[in-house]
N, C-alpha and C positions, 0 to 999 in steps of 0.2 A: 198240637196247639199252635196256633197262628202267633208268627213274631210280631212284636210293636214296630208300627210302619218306622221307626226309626232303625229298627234293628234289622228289617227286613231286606234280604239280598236285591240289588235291585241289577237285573238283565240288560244291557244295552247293546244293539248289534254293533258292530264295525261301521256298518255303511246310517245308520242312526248315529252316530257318532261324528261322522263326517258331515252328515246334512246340518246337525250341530253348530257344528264347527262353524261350515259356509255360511251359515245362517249370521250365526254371530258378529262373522269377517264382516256383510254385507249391512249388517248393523251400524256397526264402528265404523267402517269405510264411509257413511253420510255424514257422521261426526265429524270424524278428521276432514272431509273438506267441505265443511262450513267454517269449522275453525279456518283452512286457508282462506277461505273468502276475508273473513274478518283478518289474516292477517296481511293480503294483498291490499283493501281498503285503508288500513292503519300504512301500510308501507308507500301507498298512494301518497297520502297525505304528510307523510314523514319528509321523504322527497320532495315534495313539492316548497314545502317550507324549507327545506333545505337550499333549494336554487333559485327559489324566486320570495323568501321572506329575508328579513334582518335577523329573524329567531327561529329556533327550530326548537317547539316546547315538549318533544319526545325525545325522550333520555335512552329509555331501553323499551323492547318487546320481545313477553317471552307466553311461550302456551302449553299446554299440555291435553292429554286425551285421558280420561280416565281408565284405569287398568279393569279387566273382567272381573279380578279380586275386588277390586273396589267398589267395583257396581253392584254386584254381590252383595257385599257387606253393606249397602249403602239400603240396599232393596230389604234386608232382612232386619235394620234397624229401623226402618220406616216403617217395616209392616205392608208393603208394595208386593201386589201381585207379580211374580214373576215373568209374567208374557211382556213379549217386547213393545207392546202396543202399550200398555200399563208403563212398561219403563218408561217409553216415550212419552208418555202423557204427567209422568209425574217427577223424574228425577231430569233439570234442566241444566244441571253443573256438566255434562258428561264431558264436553270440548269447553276448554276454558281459554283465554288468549287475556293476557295481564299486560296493562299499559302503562310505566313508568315514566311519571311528567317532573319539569322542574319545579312548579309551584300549583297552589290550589285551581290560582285560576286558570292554568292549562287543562287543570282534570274535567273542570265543566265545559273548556272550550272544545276539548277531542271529545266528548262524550255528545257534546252538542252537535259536533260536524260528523260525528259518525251515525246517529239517532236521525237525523233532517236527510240520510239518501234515501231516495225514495224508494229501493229494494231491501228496506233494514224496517223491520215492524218490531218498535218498544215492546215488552211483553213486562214486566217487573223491573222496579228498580231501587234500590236500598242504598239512601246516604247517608252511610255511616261517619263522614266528614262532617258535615252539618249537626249528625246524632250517632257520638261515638258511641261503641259499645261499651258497658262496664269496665273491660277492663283496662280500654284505652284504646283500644282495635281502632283505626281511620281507611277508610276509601268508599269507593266508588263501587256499588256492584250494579250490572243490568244484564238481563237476559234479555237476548235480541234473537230477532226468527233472520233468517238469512236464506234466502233459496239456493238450490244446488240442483244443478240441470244434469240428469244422469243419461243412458241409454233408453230407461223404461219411465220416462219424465221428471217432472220439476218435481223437489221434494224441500218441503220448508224446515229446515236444521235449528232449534234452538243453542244457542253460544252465549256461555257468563264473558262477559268483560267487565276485566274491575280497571278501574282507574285511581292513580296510588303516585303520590309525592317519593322523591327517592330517601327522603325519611322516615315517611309512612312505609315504604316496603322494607328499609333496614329495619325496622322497628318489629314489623311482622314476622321476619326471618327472624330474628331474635329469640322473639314471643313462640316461634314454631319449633327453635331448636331446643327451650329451658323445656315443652312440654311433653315434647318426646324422650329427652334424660331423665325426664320426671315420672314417665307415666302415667303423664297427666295430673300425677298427683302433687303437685308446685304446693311447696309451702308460703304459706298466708306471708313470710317474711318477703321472700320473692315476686309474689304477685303484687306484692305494696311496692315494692322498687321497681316493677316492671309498667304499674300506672305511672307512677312521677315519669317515666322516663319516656309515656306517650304524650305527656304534659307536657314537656319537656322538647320533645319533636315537633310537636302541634305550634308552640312558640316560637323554635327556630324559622319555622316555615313560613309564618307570620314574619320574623323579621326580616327574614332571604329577601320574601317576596317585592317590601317594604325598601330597602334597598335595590334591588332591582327596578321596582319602578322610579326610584331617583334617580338613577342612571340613567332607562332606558324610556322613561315615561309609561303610562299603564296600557295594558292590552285592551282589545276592544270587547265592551261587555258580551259574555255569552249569554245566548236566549237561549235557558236553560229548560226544553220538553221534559221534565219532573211531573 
């Protein structure tokens, strides 16, 4: 009797293992540097405001690549065909690069001046600052295609960049460590103190900003490509 295809031993050679493998490397290796593109771009401009602005509205930057586990898991809760072309075409989070600003309006002004070069193609973009999430969740998400010149040609890399206040990202760190102690499973007590406390952030933000421009006077309007 024939085992159920789950049960079923499955053969893999050595050297099929390996092409595997290289295949995968050669995968993730277009990721990882689109991610650097976007974060040579963001480091561009960091710089620059550094030595030749009064203000420099980048706080931190940080990125990450997602793990084969992840993509994995990410492909079999979606329902995603497996082949890399399919991954490609469907799962756009894989390289992510996170922009920590001082105030709201720095997040639409780097979001603006990195969207307007003209080798960066908008592809999506979700403002959850403008429209938080239920639970309180704030920033900035956009997938951007970014080309990346290889040996065997030009190859266009999709990259999340979220753009995030440095209360909106303590806020999320927060939010990210209750749900993981939790298992996800956060009692209704703590998700109710975990909105006040995006309420909460969203106001300081507002009044930072509010002060800052008394100080310093306001920034110049971003012409926000939304």
């Amino acid at each position: 009797m024939a085992l159920p295809a789950d049960e079923a031993s499955v053969t893999i050679s050595p050297s099929e293992l390996r092409s595997l493998r290289d295949e995968l490397q050669r995968f993730l290796l277009e990721y990882r540097f689109g991610m650097q593109e976007i974060e040579t771009k963001i480091g561009i401009l960091r710089e620059e405001f550094e030595h030749t602005h009064a203000y420099n509205p980048i706080e931190h930057v940080s990125s990450r690549l997602k793990s084969p586990d992840s993509i994995v898991d990410k492909v079999a809760r979606k329902g995603i065909d497996p082949g890399f072309e399919s991954i490609r075409a469907r799962v756009t989070d894989i390289a992510g690069v996170r922009v920590t600003c001082s105030f709201v309006t720095d997040v639409y002004r780097l979001f603006d001046l990195l969207v307007r070069q003209d080798d960066i193609t908008l592809l999506t973009v979700k403002d959850y600052i403008a429209n938080p999430k239920p639970n309180g969740y704030q920033s900035l998400h956009a997938i951007v295609e970014v080309p990346v010149f290889l040996s065997t040609g030009r190859v266009e890399v999709p990259v999340e960049v979220q753009f995030r206040t440095i209360a909106m990202d303590f806020w999320a760190s927060l939010e990210h460590k209750i749900y993981y102690k939790y298992d996800s499973q956060v009692p209704d007590r703590l998700l109710a103190e975990l909105k006040e406390a995006a309420d909460s952030a969203a106001a300081l933000d507002h009044r930072m900003e509010r002060l800052h421009r008394e100080l310093h006077g306001p920034h110049p309007s971003p012409v926000v490509a939304i």
